[in-house]
C-alpha positions as CSV (number, residue, x, y, z in Angstrom):
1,X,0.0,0.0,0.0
2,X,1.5,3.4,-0.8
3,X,2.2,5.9,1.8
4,X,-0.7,9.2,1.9
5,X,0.6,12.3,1.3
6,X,0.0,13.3,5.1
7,X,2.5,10.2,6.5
8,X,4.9,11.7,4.0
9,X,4.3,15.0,5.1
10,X,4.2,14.2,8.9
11,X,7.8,12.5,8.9
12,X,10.1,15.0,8.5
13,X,8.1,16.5,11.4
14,X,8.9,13.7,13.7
15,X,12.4,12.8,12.6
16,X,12.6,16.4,13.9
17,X,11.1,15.8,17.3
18,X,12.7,12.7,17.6
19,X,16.5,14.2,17.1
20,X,15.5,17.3,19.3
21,X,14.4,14.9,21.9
22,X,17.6,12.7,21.9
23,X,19.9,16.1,21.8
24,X,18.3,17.4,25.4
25,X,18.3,13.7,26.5
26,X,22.0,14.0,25.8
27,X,22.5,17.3,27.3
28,X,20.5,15.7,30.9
29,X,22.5,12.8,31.1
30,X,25.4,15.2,30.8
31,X,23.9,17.7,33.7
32,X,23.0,14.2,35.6
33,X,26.7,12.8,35.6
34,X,28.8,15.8,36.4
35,X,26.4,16.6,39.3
36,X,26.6,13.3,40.7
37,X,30.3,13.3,40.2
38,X,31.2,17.0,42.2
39,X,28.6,15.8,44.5
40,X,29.8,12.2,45.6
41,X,33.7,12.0,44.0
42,X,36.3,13.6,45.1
43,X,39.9,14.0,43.7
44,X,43.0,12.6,45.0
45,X,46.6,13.2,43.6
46,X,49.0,9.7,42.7
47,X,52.6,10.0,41.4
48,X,53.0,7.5,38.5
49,X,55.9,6.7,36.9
50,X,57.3,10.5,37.6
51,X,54.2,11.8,36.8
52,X,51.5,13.2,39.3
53,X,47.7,11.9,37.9
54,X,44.5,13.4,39.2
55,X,42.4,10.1,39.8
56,X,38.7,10.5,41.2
57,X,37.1,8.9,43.8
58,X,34.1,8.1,46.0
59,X,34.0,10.9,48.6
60,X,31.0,12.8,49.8
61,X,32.4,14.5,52.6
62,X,35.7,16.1,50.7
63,X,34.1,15.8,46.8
64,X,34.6,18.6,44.2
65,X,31.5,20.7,45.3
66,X,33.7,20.6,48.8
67,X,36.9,22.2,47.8
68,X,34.9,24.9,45.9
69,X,32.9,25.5,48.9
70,X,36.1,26.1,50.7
71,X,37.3,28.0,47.9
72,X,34.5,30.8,48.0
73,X,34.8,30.6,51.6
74,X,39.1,31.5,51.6
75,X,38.1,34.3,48.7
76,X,34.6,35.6,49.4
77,X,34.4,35.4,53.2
78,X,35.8,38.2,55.2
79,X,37.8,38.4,58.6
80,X,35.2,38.9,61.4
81,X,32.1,37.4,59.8
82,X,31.6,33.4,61.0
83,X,29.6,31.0,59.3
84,X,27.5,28.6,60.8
85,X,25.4,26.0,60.6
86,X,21.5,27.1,61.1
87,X,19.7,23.9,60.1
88,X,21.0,20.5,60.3
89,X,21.2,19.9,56.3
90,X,22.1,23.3,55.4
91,X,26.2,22.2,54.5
92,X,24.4,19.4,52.6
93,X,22.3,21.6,50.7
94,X,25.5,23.9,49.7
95,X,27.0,20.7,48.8
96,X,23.9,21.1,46.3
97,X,24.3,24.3,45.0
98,X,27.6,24.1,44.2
99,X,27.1,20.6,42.2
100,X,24.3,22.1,40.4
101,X,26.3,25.2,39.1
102,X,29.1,23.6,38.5
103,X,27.6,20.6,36.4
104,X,25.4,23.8,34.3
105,X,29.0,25.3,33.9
106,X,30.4,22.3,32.5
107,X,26.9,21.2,30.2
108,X,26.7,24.7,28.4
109,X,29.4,24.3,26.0
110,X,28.0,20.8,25.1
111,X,24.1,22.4,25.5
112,X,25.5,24.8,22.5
113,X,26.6,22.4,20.7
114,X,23.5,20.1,20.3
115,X,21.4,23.1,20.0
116,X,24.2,24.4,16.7
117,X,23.8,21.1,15.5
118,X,20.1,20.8,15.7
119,X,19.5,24.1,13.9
120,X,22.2,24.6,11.5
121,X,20.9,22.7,8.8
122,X,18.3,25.1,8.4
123,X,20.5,28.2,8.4
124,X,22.0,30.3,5.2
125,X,25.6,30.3,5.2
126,X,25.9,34.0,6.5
127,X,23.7,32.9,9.7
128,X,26.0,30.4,11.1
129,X,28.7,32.4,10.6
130,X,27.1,35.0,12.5
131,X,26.2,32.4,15.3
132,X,29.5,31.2,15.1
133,X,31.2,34.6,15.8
134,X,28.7,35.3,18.7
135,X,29.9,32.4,20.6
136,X,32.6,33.6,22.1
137,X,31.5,37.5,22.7
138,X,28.4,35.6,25.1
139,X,31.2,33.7,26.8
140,X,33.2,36.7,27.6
141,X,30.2,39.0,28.6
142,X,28.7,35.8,31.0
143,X,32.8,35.6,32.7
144,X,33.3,39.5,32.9
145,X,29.8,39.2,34.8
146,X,30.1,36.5,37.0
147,X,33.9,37.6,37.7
148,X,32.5,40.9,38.7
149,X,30.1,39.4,41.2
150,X,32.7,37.0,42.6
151,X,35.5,40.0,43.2
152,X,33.7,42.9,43.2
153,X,29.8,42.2,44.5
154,X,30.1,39.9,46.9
155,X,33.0,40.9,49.0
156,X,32.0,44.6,49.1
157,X,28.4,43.1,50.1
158,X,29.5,41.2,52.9
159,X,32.1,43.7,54.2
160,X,29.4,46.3,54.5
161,X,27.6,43.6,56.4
162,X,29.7,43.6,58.9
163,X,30.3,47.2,59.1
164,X,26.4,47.7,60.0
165,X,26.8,44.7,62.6
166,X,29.3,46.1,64.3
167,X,27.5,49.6,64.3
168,X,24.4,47.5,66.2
169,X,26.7,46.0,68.4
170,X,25.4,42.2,67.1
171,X,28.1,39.3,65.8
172,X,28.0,39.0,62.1
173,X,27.0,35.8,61.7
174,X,26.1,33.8,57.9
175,X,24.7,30.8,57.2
176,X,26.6,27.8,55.4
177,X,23.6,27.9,53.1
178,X,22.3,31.5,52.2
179,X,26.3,32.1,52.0
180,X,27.0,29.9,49.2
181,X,23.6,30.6,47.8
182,X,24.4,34.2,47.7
183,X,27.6,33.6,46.1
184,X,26.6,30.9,43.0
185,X,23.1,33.2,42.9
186,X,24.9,36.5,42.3
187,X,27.6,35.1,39.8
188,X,24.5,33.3,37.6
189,X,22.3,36.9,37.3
190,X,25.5,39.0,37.0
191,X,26.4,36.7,34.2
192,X,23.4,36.7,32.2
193,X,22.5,40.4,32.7
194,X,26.1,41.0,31.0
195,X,24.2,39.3,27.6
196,X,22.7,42.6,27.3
197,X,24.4,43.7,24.4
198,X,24.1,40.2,23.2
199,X,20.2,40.0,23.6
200,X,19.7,43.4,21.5
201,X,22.2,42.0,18.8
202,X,20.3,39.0,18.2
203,X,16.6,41.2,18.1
204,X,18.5,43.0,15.6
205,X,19.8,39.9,14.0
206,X,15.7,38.2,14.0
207,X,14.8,41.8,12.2
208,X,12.5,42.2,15.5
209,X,14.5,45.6,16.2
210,X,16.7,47.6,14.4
211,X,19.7,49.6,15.2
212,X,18.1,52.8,14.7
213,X,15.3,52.1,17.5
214,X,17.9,50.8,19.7
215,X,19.7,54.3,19.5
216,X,16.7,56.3,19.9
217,X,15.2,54.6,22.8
218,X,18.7,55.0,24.9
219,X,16.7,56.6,27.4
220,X,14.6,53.2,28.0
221,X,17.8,51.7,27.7
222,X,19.0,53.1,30.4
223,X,16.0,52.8,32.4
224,X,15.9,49.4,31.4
225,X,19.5,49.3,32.7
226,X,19.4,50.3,36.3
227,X,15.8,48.1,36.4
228,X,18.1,45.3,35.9
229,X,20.5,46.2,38.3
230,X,18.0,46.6,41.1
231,X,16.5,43.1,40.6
232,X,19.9,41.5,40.8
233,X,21.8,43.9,43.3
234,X,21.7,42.2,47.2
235,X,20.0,45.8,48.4
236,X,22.2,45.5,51.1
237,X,25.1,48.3,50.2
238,X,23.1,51.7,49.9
239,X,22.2,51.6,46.7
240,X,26.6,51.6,45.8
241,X,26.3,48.5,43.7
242,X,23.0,48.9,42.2
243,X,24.3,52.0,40.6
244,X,27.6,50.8,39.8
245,X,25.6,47.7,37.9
246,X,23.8,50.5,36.1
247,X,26.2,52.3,34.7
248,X,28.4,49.3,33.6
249,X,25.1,47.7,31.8
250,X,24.3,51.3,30.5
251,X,28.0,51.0,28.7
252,X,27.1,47.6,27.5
253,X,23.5,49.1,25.8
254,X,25.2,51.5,24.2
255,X,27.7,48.7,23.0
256,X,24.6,46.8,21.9
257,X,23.7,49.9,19.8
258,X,27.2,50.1,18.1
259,X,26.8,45.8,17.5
260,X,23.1,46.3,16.0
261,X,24.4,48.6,13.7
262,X,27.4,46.4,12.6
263,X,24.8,42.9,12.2
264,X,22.6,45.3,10.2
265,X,25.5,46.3,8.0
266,X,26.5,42.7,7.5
267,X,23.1,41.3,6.9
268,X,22.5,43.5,4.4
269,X,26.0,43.3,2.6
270,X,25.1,39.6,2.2
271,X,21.4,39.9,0.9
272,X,23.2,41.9,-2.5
């Protein structure tokens, strides 16, 4: 019996579905195993034949997420603040954080990569190398943010912390949890609210915006700015940080508006 026209028509449509569902599959079994790794290996150094080996193994109470937990608290925490323990599975739950972020830090790259893979078929020549050149700009803009939380957001946060303690006479005292919460939390938002440039290249990109709105509305941009700064500041600092956020990100907009400009350029020089 021959095949309708709708079967024919249909297939493509699930050979679709079915390689988008094995790509995320791929990218959770990914997430899965380098979570359960930091969370229950740890890493212990052997000297082999004159050489020294990294070789993992099963440790949940020094794994990976443990010597990064020790590392924010060496480089984040500062003299005169103590952390403690406030519930009985709070160190456990940091233990959490910590193996979450880091196995999302490890499955982006390969998350890109499924996602390029899945989609660039269907893209002109010009697109993927557009894509391709964006890669790397979203990667420096998510470091420069998270590294600015980490060295700049955090430790000025915390100091002031214990500045106003001090002032009411009270220890400064941080949980385990809401410490390395704060930390991983701050780093992640930071990160992505540096992809402000990025986000108004690709709306420029999809033809949703163009460059010349973008310049225009650089009042909104700015608005839109310091908005973004005060949802992702701590609120704790006087309003020091929020505003330093909003100026940095209103830089970045108006490096958005110079990068719209360029894509529109480009897109154009390859439609002649």
């Amino acid at each position: 019996m021959e095949k309708t026209e709708q079967e024919n028509s249909e297939r493509p449509l699930i050979s679709h579905i079915t390689e988008l569902l094995r790509r995320l599959r791929t990218i959770l079994v990914v997430l899965a195993l380098v979570f359960f790794v930091s969370f229950a290996f740890g890493i212990k150094m052997i000297s082999y034949a004159g050489y020294t080996i990294p070789v993992p193994y099963p440790s949940i109470y020094s794994s990976i997420s443990d010597y990064v937990i020790k590392a924010f608290i060496y480089n984040e925490l500062p003299k005169g603040m103590i952390l403690i323990n406030v519930n009985t599975f709070d160190p456990l739950f940091a233990s959490f954080y910590v193996s979450f972020f880091l196995s999302l830090f490890i499955a982006v790259p390969i998350a890109i990569y499924e996602m390029w893979a899945f989609v660039a078929p269907g893209l002109y020549k010009h697109e993927k190398k557009l894509i391709k050149l964006a890669v790397l700009p979203a990667a420096a803009l998510f470091a420069a943010g998270a590294s600015f939380a980490y060295f700049i957001i955090v430790p000025f946060m915390l100091k002031f912390v214990i500045m106003y303690a001090k002032i009411l006479g009270i220890m400064p005292t941080l949980s385990i949890r809401a410490f390395i919460n704060t930390v991983i939390s701050l780093m992640m938002a930071t990160g992505i609210a540096f992809e402000y440039p990025m986000a108004m290249t690709v709306l420029t990109f999809m033809g949703i915006v163009s460059a010349k709105s973008w310049k225009s509305g650089w009042r909104w941009g700015i608005i839109g700015a310091f908005i973004i700064a005060w949802i992702i500041s701590p609120g704790t600092t006087g309003g020091i940080i929020e505003t330093t956020i909003g100026v940095i990100l209103s830089g970045l907009y108006f490096v958005g508006v110079a990068a719209a400009y360029a894509i529109e350029k480009r897109t154009k020089k390859n439609k002649r």
